[in-house]
C-alpha positions in Angstrom: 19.4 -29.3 -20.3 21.1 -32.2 -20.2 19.8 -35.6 -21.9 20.5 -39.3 -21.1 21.9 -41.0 -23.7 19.7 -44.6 -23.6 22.3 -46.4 -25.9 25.1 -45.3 -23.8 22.7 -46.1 -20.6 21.9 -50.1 -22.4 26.0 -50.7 -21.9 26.0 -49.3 -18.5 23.3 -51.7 -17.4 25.1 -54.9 -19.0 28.3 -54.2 -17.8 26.7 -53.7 -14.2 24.5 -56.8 -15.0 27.8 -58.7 -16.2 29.3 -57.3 -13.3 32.6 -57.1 -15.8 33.0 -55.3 -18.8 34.3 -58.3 -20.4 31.4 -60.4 -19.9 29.2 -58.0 -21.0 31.7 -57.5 -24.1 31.4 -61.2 -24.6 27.6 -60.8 -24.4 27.5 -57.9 -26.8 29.8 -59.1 -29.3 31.7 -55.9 -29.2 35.0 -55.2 -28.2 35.5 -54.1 -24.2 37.3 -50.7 -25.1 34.1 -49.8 -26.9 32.1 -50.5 -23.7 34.0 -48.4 -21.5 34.2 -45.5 -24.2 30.7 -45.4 -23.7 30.1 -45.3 -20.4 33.6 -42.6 -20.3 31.0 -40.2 -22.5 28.1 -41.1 -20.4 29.9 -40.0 -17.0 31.2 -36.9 -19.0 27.6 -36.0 -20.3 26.6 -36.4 -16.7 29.6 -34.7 -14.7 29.5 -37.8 -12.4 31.3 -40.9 -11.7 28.8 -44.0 -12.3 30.9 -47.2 -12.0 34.0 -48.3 -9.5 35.9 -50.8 -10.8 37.3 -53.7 -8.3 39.9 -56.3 -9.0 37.3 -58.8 -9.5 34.9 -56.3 -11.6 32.9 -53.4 -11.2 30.4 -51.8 -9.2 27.8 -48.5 -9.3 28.0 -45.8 -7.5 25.3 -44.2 -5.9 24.9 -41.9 -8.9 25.0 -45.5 -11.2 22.0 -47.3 -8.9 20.2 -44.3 -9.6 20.3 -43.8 -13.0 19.9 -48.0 -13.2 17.1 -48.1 -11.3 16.0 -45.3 -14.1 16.7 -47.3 -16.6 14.9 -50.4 -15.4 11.9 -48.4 -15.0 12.1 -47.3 -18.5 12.1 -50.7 -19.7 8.7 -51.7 -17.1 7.1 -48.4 -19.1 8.1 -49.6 -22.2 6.7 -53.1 -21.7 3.4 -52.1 -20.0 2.9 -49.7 -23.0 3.4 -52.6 -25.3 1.1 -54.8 -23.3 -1.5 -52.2 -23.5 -1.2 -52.4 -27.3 -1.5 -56.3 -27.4 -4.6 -56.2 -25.1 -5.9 -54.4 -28.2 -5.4 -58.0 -29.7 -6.2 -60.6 -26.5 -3.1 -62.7 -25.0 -2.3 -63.7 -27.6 2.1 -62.7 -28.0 4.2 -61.9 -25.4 7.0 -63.3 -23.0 6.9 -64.1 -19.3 9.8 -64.2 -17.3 9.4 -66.2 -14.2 12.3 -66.5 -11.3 11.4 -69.8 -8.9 12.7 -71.7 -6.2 14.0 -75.2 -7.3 11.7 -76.8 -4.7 8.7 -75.3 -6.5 9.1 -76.5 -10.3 6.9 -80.2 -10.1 4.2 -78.3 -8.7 4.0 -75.6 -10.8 4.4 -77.0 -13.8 1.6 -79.7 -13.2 -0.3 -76.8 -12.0 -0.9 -73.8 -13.3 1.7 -73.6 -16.2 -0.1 -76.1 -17.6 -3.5 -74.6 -17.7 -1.7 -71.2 -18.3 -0.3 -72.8 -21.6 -3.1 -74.8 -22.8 -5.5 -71.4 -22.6 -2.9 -68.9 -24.1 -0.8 -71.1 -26.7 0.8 -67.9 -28.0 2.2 -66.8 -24.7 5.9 -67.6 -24.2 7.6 -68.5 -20.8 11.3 -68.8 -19.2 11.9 -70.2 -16.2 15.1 -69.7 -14.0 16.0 -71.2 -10.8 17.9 -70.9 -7.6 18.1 -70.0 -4.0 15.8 -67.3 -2.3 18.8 -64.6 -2.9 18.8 -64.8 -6.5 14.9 -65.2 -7.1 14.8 -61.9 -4.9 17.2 -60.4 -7.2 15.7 -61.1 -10.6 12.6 -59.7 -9.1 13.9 -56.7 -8.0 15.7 -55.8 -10.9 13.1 -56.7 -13.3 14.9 -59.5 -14.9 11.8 -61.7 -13.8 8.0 -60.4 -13.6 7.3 -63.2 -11.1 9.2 -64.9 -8.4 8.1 -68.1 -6.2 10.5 -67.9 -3.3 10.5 -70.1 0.1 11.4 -67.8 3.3 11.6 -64.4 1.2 13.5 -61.8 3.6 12.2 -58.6 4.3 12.9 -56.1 1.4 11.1 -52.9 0.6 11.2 -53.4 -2.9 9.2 -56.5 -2.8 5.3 -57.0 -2.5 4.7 -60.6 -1.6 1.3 -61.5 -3.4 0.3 -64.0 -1.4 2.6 -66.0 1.4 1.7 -69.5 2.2 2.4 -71.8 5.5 4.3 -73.9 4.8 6.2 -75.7 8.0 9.9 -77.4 7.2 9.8 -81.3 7.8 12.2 -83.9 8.7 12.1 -86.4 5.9 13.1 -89.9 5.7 13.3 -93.2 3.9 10.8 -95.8 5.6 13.8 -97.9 6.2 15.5 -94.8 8.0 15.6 -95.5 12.1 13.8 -92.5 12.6 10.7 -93.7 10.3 8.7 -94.8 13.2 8.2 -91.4 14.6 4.8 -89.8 14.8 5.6 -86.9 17.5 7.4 -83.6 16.5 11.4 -83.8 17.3 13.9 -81.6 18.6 16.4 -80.3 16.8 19.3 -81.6 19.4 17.4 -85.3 19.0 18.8 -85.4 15.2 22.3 -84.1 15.4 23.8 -88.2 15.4 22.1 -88.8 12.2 23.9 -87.8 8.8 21.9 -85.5 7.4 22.2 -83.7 3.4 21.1 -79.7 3.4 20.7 -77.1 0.4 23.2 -74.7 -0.1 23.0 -71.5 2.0 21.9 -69.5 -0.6 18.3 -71.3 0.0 15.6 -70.4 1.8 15.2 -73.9 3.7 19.0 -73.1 4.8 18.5 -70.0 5.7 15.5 -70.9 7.9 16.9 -73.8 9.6 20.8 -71.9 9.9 18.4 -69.1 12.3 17.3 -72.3 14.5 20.0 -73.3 14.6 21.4 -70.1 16.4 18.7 -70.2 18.7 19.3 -73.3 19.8 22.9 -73.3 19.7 23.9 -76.0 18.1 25.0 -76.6 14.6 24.5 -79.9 11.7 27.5 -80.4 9.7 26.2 -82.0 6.6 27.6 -85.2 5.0 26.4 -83.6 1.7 25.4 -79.9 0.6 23.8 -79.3 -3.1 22.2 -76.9 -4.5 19.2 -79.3 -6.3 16.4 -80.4 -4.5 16.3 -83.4 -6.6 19.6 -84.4 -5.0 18.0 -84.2 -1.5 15.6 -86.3 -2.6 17.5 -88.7 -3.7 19.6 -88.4 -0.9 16.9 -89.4 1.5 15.2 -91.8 -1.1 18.9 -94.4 -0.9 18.6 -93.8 2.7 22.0 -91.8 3.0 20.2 -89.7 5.8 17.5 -87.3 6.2 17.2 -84.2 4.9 14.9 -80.9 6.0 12.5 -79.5 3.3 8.9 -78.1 3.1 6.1 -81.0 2.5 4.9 -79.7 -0.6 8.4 -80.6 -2.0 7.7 -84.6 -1.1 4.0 -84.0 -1.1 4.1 -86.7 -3.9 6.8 -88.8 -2.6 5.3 -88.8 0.7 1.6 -90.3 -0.8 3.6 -92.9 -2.8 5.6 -94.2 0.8 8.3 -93.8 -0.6 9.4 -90.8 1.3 8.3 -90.1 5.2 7.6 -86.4 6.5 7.8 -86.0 10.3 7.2 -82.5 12.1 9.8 -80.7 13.6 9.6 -79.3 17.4 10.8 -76.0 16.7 8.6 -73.2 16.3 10.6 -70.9 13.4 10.8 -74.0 11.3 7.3 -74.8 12.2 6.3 -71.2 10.4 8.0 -71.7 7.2 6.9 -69.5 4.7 6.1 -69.7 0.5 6.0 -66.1 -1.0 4.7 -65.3 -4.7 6.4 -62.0 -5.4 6.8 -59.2 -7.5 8.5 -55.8 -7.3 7.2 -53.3 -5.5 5.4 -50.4 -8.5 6.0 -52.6 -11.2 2.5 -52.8 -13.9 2.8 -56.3 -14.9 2.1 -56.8 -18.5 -1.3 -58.2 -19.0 0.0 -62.0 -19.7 2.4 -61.9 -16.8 -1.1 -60.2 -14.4 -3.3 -63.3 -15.8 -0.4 -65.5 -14.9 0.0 -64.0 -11.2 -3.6 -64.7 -10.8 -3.5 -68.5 -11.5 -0.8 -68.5 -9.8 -2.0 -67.4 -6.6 -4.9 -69.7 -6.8 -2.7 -72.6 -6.8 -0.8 -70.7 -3.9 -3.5 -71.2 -1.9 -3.8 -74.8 -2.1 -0.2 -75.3 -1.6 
């Protein structure tokens, strides 16, 4: 019977990951031809092809996602196994791999991080950021444990945790001409006002590009980024207004220095926040204490 070779497998997965065998050469610190020898013996051991390879890099075929998603399950075994055997001990070593929305990070690391930390000293996190896509993607591949994701799509390989309301807002300097409003707007009332949005590869972008469909109409920013912080900012100098979730200003907001007003639109009214994790995966037992402060805070969002 045939066996999979797991070292052959580990430069499969990189090179995928890399999404060139250069990169994941580079990442290695061994030469490319050594990479693709590899994987050359793999596909022989196996009798099928496993990667394509593009003009701009490679790709799995369906054999490769299945013998990837294999592999990634290995490593979730192997980590739960090892968690097991630190129980043994309490939390006290391990790593936590969280995947989060830039709009989230104040928050969460004045909330639960903190109190996570100061309980389990011993624990270690890492944090990466960026737009719903990617959060979704770390998740799903196991590249993250957690993810904290605004307007998650639908994906069956995701369990949202716990989702929390959280309506998009139009917000404003207090010197903005729009300041004095107090009753929901329209979309179609805002369009002659410059206005700075995220990146599509955000959430808060996605959400408002789908109203914007509805309503048939369409902002054309005077700035796009892809850091919260800059929209902010942006509002805070009065350059225009922006659209974000409240608990991104939440702080901002109760100092006056920022002003939220409600949107008359009923999709950007039912914004969503979404703790996830992959679908099957057994957390390891600092990542499941995590996951449970988290949530608490969740629901105070």
């Amino acid at each position: 019977m045939t066996e999979i070779n797991t070292k052959r497998l580990a430069y499969l997965y990189e090179a995928v990951t890399m999404g060139t065998i250069r990169a994941a050469a580079d990442k290695l610190n061994i030469a490319p031809s050594a990479i693709s020898r590899q994987i050359s013996l793999l596909e022989a051991e196996l009798a099928c092809t496993l990667i394509e390879r593009h003009r701009k890099g490679i790709t799995p075929t369906e054999a490769g996602s299945v013998l990837l998603q294999f592999y990634r399950e290995s490593l979730s075994a192997e980590e739960a196994c090892l968690s097991e055997l630190q129980a043994l001990l309490g939390l006290q070593r391990g790593h936590i791999k969280l995947a989060v929305g830039d709009g989230f990070i104040g928050g969460l690391m004045s909330g639960p991080l903190s109190e996570f930390a100061r309980l389990y000293p011993e624990l270690t996190l890492s944090i990466s950021t960026g737009g719903s896509n990617e959060v979704i993607r770390q998740v799903e591949e196991d590249e993250a444990h957690i993810g904290l994701v605004f307007h998650a799509s639908s994906h069956p390989r995701i369990r949202s945790q716990v989702v929390s309301r959280q309506p998009m807002y139009i917000i404003v300097s207090p010197e903005h001409s729009l300041a004095q409003q107090t009753q929901p707007m329209p979309l179609e009332a805002l369009l002659e006002y410059p206005v700075g949005l995220a990146e599509s590869r955000f959430g808060v972008r996605q959400l408002l590009a789908m109203a914007e469909f509805q309503q048939k109409i369409r902002f054309n920013p005077v700035l796009t980024t892809d850091s919260f912080n800059v929209l902010k900012n942006f509002a805070l100098s009065n350059m225009g207004f922006t659209f974000l979730p409240y608990f991104v200003v939440s702080q901002e907001v109760k100092d006056g220095q920022l002003i939220a007003i409600p949107i008359d639109h009923p999709l950007l009214a039912s914004g969503e926040a979404h703790l996830i994790t992959r679908l099957g995966r057994q957390l390891s037992q600092g990542a499941n204490e995590l996951l449970q402060y988290m949530k608490v805070w969740m629901k105070t969002l």
